[in-house]
C-alpha positions as CSV (number, residue, x, y, z in Angstrom):
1,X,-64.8,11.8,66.1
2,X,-63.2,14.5,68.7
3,X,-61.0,17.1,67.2
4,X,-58.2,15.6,68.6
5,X,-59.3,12.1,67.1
6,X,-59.3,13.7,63.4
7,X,-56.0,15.4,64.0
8,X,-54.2,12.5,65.0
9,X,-56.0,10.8,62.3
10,X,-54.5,13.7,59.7
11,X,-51.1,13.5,61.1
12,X,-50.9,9.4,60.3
13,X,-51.9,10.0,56.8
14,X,-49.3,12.7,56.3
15,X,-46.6,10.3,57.7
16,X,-48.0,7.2,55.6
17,X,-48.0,9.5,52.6
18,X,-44.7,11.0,53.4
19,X,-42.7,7.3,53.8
20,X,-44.6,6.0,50.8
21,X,-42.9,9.1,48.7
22,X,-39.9,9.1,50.1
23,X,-36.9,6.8,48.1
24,X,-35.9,3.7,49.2
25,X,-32.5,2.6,49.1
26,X,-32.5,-0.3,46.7
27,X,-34.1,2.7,44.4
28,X,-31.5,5.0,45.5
29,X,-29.1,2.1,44.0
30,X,-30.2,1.4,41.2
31,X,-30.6,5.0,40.5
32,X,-26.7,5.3,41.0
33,X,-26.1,1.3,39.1
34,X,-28.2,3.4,36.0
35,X,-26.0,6.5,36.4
36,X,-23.0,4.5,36.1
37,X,-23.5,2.2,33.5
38,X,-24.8,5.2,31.2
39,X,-21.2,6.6,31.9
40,X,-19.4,3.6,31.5
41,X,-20.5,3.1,28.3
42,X,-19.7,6.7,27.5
43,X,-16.8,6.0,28.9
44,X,-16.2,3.3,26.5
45,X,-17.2,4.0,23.4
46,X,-15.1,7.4,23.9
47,X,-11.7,4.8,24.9
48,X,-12.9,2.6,22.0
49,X,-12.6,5.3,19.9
50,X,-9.7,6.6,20.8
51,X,-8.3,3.1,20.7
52,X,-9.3,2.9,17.1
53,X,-7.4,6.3,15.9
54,X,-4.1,5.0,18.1
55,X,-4.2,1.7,15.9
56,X,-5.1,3.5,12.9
57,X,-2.0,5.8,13.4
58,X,0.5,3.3,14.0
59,X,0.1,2.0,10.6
60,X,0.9,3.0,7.2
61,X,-0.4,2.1,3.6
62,X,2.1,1.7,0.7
63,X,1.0,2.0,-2.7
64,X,4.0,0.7,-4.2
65,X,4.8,-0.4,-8.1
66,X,4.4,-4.4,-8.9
67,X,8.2,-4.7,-9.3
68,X,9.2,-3.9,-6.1
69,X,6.9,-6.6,-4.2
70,X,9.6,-8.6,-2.8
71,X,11.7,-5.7,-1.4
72,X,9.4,-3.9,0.3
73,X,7.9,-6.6,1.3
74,X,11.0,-7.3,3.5
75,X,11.9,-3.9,4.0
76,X,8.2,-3.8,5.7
77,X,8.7,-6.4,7.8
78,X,12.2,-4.7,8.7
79,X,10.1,-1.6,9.8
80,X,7.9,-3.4,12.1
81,X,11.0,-5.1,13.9
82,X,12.3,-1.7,14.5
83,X,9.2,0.0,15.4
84,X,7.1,-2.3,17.6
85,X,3.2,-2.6,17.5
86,X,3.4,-0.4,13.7
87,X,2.0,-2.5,10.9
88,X,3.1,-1.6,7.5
89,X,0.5,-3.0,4.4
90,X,0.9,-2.7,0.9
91,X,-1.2,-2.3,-2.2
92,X,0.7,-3.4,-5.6
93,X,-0.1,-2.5,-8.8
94,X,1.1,-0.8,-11.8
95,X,1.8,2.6,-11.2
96,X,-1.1,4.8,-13.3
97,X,-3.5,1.8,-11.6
98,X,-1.9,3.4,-8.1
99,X,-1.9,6.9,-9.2
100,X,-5.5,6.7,-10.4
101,X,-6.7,4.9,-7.1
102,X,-5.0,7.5,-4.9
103,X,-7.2,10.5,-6.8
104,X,-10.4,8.3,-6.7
105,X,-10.1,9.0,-3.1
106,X,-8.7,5.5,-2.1
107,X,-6.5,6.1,1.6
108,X,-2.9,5.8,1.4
109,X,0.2,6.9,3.2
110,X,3.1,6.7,0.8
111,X,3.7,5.9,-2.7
112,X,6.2,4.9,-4.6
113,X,6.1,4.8,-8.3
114,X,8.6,3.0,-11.0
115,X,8.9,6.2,-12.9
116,X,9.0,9.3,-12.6
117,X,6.3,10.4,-15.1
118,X,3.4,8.9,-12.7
119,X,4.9,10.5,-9.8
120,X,4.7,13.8,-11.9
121,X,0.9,12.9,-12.4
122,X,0.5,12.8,-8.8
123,X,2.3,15.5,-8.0
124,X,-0.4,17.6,-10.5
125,X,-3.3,16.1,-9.0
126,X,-1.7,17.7,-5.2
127,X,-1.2,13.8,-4.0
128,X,2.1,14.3,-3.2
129,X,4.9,16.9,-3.0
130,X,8.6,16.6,-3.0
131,X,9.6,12.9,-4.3
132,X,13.2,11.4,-4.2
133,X,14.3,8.6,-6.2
134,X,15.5,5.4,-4.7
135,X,16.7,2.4,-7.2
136,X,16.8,2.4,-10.9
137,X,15.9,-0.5,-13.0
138,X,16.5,-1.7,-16.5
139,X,14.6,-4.1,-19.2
140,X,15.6,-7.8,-20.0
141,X,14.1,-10.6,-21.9
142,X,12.5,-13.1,-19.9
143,X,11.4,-16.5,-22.0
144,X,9.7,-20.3,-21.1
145,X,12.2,-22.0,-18.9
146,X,15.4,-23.5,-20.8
147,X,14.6,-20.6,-23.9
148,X,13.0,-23.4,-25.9
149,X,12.2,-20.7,-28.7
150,X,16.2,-19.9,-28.8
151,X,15.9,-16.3,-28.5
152,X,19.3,-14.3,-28.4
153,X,18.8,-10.8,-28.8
154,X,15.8,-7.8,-29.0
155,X,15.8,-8.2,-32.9
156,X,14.6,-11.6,-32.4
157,X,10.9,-10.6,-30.3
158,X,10.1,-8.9,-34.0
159,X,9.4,-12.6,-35.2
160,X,5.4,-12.8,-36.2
161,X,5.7,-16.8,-35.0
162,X,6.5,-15.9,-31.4
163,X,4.0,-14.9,-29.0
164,X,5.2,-12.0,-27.1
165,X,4.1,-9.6,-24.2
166,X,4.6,-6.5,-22.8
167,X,3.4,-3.9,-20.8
168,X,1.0,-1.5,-21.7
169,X,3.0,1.9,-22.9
170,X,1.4,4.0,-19.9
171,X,3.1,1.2,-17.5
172,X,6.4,2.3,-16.4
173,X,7.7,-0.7,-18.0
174,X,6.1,-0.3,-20.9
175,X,7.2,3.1,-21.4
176,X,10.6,1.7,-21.1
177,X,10.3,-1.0,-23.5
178,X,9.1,1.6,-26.2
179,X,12.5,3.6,-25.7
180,X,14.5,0.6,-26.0
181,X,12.7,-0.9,-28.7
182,X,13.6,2.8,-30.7
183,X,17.1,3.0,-29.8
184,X,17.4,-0.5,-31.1
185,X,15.2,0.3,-34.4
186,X,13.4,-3.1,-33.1
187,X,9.2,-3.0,-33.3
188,X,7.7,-5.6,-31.1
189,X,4.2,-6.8,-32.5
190,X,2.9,-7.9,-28.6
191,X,0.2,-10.6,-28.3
192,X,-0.6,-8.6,-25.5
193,X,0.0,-5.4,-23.3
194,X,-0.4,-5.9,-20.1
195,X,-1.3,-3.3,-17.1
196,X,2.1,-4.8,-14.7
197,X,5.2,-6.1,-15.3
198,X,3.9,-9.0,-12.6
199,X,1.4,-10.2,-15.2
200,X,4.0,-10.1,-18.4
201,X,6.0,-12.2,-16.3
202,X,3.3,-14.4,-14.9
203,X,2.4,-14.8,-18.8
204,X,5.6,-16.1,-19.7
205,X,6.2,-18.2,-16.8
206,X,2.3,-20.1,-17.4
207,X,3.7,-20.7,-21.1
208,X,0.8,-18.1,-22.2
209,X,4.0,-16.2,-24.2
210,X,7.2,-17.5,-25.5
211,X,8.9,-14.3,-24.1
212,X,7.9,-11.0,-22.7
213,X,9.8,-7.7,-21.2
214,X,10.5,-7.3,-17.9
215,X,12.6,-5.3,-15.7
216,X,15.8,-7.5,-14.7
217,X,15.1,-7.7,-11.1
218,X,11.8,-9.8,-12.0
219,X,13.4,-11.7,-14.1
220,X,16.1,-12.7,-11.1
221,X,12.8,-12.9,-8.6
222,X,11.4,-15.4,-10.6
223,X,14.1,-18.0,-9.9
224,X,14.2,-21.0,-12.3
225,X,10.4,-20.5,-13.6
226,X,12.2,-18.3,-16.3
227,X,15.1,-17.6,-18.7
228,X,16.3,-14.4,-18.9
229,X,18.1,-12.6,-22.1
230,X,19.9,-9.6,-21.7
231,X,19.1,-6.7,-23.7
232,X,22.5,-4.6,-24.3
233,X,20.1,-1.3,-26.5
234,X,18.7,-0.7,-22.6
235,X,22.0,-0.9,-20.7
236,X,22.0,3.2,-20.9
237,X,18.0,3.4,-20.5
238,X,17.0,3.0,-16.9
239,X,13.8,3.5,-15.1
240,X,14.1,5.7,-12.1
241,X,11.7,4.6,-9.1
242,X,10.9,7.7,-6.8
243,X,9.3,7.6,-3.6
244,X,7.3,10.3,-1.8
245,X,4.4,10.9,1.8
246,X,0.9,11.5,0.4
247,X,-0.4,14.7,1.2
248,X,-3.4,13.3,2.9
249,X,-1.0,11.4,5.5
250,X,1.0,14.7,6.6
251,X,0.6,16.4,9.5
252,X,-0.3,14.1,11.7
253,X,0.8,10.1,13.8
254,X,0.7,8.5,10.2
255,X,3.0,11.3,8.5
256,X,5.9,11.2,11.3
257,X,5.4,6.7,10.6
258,X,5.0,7.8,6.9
259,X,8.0,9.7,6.9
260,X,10.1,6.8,8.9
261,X,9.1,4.3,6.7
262,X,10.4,6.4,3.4
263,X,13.7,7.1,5.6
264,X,14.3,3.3,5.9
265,X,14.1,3.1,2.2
266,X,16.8,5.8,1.6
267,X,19.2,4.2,4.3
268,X,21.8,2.8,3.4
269,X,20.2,-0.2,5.2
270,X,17.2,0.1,2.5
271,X,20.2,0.8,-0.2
272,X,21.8,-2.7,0.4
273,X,18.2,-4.5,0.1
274,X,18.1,-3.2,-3.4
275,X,21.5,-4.0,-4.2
276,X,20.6,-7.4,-3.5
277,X,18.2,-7.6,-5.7
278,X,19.3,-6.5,-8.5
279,X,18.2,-2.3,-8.6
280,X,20.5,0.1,-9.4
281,X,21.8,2.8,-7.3
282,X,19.8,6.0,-7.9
């Protein structure tokens, strides 16, 4: 082969090799279709996540006492008319139950307790700071429908035959029961101490207890299920129901909803929802 032959020869190989190495454009888009899926995704899962702490702060727990079920209940649902796309949910219990979830490490937004001796406990465990009180309460006797076991005053519960139940004496309610049972010089021998003032009355309501204590706005919750006796030694012994923002909810979206929703409750708008259910002003 001539000299010029082989160079000519060289210079086809060079261009074969070259076009062979060089991108095409399908590769060139699906080079850009990988780029920009990967960032998509990032995309995503960044918006996702962002998403997630938006929802997350527009809503509020409330660890609330058992006895006040039925208002906030409706004062929650008040909330969420008047602040749209907010969800307000609720844990019940007895207040040390609430207390003792809250320093387990269980998340929670605001609590309100039915006294103020489990708001203090809070308060020492740095749950919570300043607490105002919104309602008082005070203790009747709730019976089996129609009062079949004719019970007409405190003294009567000290009867061996009947089956009584109360709360349990670190229950706000049972706490209270204890004063009222000293004042009157009364001691109840309970069946059974319960850890709410939902399960005395859920007791007496079954037939599981002729007659329990209970805080009067229960008693009128529970319609016609019950009879209710009042008890005239507690009429000057009432349970104060404070409300506070966890600690853990300040300073941030959930503290400013937080801090709207215990507003509402203080309004005179909140005031009027207790009134109608029997609480007492605080």
């Amino acid at each position: 082969m001539s000299a010029r032959s082989a160079r000519a020869a060289h210079g086809r190989a060079a261009l074969g090799s070259s076009r062979r190495a060089a991108p095409s454009r399908l590769d060139l888009m699906s080079s850009v279709m990988r780029t920009f899926t990967a960032t998509a995704i990032a995309a995503t899962g960044i918006a996702s996540c962002a998403h997630s702490e938006t929802e997350q702060a527009r809503g509020i727990t409330v660890f609330a006492a058992a006895s006040l079920q039925k208002v906030f209940t409706e004062l929650g649902k008040q909330f969420e008319a008047q602040h749209p796309g907010t969800s307000v949910r609720f844990t019940f219990a007895g207040s040390p139950t609430l207390v003792a979830q809250l320093d387990q490490g269980a998340r929670g937004d605001v609590l309100a307790s039915a006294d103020e001796a489990n708001m203090d406990r809070a308060r020492e465990s740095q749950l919570v700071g300043e607490a105002r009180v919104f309602a008082t309460n005070r203790l009747v006797i709730v019976t089996a429908r129609g009062n079949p076991k004719r019970i007409a005053k405190l003294a009567d519960l000290a009867n061996p035959d009947l089956a009584v139940v109360v709360c349990a004496a670190q229950v706000p309610c049972g706490a209270l029961a204890g004063k009222v049972e000293a004042k009157a010089g009364v001691v109840v021998r309970a069946r059974s101490q319960e850890p709410s003032v939902a399960d005395v009355l859920a007791k007496v309501a079954s037939g599981e207890a002729d007659a329990g204590l209970v805080y009067s706005t229960d008693a009128s919750a529970a319609g016609g299920t019950v009879s209710s006796v009042p008890v005239p030694e507690g009429d000057a012994l009432a349970t104060r129901y404070p409300i506070a923002v966890l600690d853990q909810a300040k300073g941030g979206p959930r503290g400013a909803t937080a801090e709207a929703f215990v507003a509402l409750v203080l309004s005179p708008q909140g005031q009027e929802v207790f009134g109608n259910a029997g609480f007492g002003k605080p």
